[in-house]
N, C-alpha and C positions, 0 to 999 in steps of 0.2 A: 648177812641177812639171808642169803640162800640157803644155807644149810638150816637157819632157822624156820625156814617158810618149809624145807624138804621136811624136817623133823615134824611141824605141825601137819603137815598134810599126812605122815603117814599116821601118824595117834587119830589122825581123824579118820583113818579107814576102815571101811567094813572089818577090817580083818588085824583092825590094831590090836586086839585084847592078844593074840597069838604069838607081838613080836617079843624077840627077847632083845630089851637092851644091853647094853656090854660098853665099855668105857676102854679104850687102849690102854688105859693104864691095867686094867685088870687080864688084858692077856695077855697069856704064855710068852708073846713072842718078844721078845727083848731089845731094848735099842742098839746093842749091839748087831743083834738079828736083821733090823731095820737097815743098820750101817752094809752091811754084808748086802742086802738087798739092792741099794741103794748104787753102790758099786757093779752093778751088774748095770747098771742105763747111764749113770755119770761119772768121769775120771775122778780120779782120787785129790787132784789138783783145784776142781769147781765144789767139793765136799767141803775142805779144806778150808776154803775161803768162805763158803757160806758159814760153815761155823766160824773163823776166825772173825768176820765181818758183826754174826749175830751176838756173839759173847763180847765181843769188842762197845760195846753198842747200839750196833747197827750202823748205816750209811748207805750209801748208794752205790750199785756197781756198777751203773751209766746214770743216762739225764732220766729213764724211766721205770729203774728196774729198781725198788729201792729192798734192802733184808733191814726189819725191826729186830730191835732187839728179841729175843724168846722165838725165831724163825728157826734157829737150828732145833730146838727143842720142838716146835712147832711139826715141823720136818718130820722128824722120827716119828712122832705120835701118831702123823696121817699116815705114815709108811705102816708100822705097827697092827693101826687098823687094817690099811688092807690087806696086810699078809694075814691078820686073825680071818677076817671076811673070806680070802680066798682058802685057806685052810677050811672053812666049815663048808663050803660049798664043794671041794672038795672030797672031802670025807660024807659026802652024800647028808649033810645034818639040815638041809634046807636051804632054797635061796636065802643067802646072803647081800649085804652091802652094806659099806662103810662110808659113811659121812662125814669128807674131808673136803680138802684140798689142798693143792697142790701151793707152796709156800710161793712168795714172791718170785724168789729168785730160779725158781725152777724155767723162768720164761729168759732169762739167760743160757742154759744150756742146750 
């Protein structure tokens, strides 16, 4: 519901007509890309497991942390957005931001 309450408040702004929406699936950067990413702040061991856990079905990796099923894929997608986000801001093309977060299981690592 946040990311829905952020997306409505920016369409509501002065300066909605300007934004350019964009969808992770539609950029450049690749889940592979993501993976590579991803690997530079968590061992290849807590990767591993979030996917095996989220393609498995899901389940819990204590009493409070739980990965749904589609978290691994989930994972990438927010990964993806911000590496597009930080590539445009980047390359000087406008502030940028990407409208995720961060999967369940990220509060494990």
């Amino acid at each position: 519901t946040r990311l829905v309450a952020a997306r409505k408040a920016l369409t509501a702004a002065p300066f909605a007509g300007r934004i350019v929406w964009t969808r992770a699936l539609d950029s450049e950067r690749t889940p592979q890309d993501a993976v590579a990413a991803l690997k530079l702040v968590h061992t290849v061991e807590h990767l591993r497991a979030v996917q095996g856990l989220s393609q498995s079905g899901g389940g819990g990796f204590d009493m409070d942390t739980y990965c749904a099923p589609g978290s691994w894929e989930a994972m990438l997608d927010g990964t993806r957005a911000w590496l597009h986000a930080t590539a445009l801001a980047a390359e000087a093309r406008g502030p940028a931001v990407a409208l995720s977060r961060p999967a369940g299981p990220h509060a494990t690592a």
